[in-house]
C-alpha positions as a Markdown table, in Angstrom:
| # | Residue | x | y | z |
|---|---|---|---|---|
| 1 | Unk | -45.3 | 13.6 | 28.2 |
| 2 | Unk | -45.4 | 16.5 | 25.6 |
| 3 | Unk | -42.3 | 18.9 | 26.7 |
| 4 | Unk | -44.6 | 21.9 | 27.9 |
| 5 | Unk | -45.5 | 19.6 | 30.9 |
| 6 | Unk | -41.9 | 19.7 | 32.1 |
| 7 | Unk | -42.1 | 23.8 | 33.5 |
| 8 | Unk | -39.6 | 26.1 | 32.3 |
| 9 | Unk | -36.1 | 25.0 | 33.1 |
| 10 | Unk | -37.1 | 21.8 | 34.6 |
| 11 | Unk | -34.7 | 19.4 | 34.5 |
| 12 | Unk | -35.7 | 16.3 | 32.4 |
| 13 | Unk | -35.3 | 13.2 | 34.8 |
| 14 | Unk | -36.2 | 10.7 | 31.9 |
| 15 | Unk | -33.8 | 7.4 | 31.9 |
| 16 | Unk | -34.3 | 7.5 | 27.7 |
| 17 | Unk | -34.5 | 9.6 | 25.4 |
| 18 | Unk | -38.1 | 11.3 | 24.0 |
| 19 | Unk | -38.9 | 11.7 | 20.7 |
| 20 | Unk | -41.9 | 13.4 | 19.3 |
| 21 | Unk | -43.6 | 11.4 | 16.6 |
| 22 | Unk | -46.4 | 9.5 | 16.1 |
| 23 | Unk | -46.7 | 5.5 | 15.4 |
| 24 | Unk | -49.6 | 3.3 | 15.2 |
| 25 | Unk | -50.1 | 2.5 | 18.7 |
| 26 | Unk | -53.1 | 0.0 | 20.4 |
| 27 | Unk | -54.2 | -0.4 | 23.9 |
| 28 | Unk | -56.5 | -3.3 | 24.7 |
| 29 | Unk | -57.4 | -3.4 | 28.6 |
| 30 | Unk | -60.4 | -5.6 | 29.8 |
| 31 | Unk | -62.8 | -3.4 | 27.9 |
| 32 | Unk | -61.6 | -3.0 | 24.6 |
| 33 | Unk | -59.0 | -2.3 | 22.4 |
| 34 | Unk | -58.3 | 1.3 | 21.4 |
| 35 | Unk | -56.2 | 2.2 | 18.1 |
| 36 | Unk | -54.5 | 5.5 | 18.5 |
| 37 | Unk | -50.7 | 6.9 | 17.7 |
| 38 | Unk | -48.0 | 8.0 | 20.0 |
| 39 | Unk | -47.8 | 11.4 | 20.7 |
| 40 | Unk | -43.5 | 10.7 | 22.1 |
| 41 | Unk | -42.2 | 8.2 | 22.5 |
| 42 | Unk | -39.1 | 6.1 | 24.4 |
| 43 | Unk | -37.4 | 2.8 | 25.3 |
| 44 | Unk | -39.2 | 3.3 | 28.7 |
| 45 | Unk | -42.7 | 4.3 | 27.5 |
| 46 | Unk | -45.0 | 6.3 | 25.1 |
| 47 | Unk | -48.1 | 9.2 | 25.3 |
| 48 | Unk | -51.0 | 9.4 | 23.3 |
| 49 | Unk | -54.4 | 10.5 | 23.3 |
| 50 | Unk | -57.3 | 8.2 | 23.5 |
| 51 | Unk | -61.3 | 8.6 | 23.6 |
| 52 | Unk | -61.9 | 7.3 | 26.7 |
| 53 | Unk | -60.7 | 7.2 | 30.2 |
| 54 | Unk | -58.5 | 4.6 | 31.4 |
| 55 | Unk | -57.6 | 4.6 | 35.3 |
| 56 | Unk | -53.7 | 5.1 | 36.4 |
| 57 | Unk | -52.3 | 1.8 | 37.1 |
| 58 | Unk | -54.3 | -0.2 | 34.5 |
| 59 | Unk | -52.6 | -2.7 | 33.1 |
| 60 | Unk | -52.7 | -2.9 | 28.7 |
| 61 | Unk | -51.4 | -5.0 | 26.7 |
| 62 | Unk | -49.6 | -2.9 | 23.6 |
| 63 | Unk | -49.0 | -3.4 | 20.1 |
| 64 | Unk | -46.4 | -0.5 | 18.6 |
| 65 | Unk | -45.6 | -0.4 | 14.7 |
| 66 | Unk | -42.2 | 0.5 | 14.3 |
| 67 | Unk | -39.9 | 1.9 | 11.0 |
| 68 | Unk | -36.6 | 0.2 | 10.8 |
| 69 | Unk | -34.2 | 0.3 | 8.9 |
| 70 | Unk | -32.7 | -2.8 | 7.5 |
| 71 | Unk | -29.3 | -3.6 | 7.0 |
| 72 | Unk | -30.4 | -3.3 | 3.0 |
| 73 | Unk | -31.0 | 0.2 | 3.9 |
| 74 | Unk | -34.4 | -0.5 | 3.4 |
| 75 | Unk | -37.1 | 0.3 | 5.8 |
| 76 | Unk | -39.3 | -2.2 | 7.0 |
| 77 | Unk | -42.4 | -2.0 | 9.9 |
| 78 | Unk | -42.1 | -4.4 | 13.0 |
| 79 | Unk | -44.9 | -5.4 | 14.8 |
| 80 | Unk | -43.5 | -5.5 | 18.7 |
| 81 | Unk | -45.7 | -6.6 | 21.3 |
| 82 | Unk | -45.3 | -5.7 | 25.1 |
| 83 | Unk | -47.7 | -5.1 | 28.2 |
| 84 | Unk | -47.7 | -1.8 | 30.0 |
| 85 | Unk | -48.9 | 0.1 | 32.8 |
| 86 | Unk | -51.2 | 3.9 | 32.5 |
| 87 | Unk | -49.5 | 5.8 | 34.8 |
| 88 | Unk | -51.0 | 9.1 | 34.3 |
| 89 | Unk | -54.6 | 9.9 | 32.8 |
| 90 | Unk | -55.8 | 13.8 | 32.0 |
| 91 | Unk | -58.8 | 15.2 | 30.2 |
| 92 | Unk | -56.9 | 16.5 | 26.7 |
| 93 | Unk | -56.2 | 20.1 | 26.3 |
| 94 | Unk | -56.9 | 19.7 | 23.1 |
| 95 | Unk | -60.2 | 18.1 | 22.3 |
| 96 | Unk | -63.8 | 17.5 | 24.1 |
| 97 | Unk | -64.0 | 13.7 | 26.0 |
| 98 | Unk | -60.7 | 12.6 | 24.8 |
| 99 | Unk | -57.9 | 11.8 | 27.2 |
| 100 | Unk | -54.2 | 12.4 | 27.6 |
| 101 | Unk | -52.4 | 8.8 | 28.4 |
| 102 | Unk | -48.8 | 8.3 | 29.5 |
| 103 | Unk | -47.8 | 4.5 | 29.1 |
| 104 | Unk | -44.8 | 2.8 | 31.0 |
| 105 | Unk | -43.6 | -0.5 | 29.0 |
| 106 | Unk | -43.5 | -2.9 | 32.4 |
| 107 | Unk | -43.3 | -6.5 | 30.2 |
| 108 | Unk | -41.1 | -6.0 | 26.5 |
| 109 | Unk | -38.5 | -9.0 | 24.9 |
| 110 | Unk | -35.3 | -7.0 | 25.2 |
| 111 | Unk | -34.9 | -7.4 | 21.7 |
| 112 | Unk | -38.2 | -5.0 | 20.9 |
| 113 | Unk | -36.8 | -2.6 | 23.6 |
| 114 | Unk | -33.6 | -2.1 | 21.7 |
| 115 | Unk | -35.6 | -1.6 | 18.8 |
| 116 | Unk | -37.1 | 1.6 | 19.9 |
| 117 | Unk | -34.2 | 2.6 | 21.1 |
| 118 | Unk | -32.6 | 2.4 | 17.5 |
| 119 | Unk | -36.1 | 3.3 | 16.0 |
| 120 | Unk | -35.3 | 6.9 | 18.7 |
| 121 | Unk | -32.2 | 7.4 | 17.5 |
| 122 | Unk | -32.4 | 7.8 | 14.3 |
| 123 | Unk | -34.7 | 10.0 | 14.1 |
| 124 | Unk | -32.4 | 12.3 | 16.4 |
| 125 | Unk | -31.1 | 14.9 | 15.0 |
| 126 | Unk | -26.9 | 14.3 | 13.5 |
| 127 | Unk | -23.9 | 16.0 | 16.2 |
């Protein structure tokens, strides 16, 4: 959810932390498969913005590309693959018959979890 959705001193009642950035991100429900990127992302979930509607409560299977670092300090992609739920669908504010998705992760190996979470963090700012 981008943070202008939250209303102006809102308290933010999100388990995990949010980041915004984007990642290669792909949908596939029983229609098709969409490429897109994240819009934010978290251990918990991801948004994005899609070209077509998907209904809340859809179930999509996900494949997220994610930047880590390796213990070489160099920084590899993993490929993590997880099933989700849509559990909020708007017409974009930004562009003509595109849609607004948020995605909750529903099915993930906990070992692909705790690599967004480290893939989040670090990309927080230091203190």
């Amino acid at each position: 959810m981008p943070p202008e959705d939250a209303g102006a001193g809102a308290p933010d009642r999100r388990r995990h932390i949010r980041i915004l950035n984007r990642l290669p991100f792909k949908l596939a429900d029983s229609l098709s498969v969409i490429a897109t990127q994240t819009i934010n992302i978290s251990a918990s979930g991801a948004y994005c913005e899609i070209d077509r509607y998907i209904a809340p409560m859809a179930k999509v299977n996900i494949t997220l590309l994610v930047p880590l670092r390796q213990k070489s300090n160099k920084i590899s992609s993993k490929t993590l693959r997880m099933e989700g739920v849509v559990v909020r669908t708007e017409k974009s504010r930004n562009s003509e018959g595109r849609y607004s998705i948020a995605v909750f992760f529903t099915r993930a190996k906990e070992s692909d979890l705790k690599n967004i979470r480290l893939y989040v963090e670090s990309q927080l700012p230091p203190g």
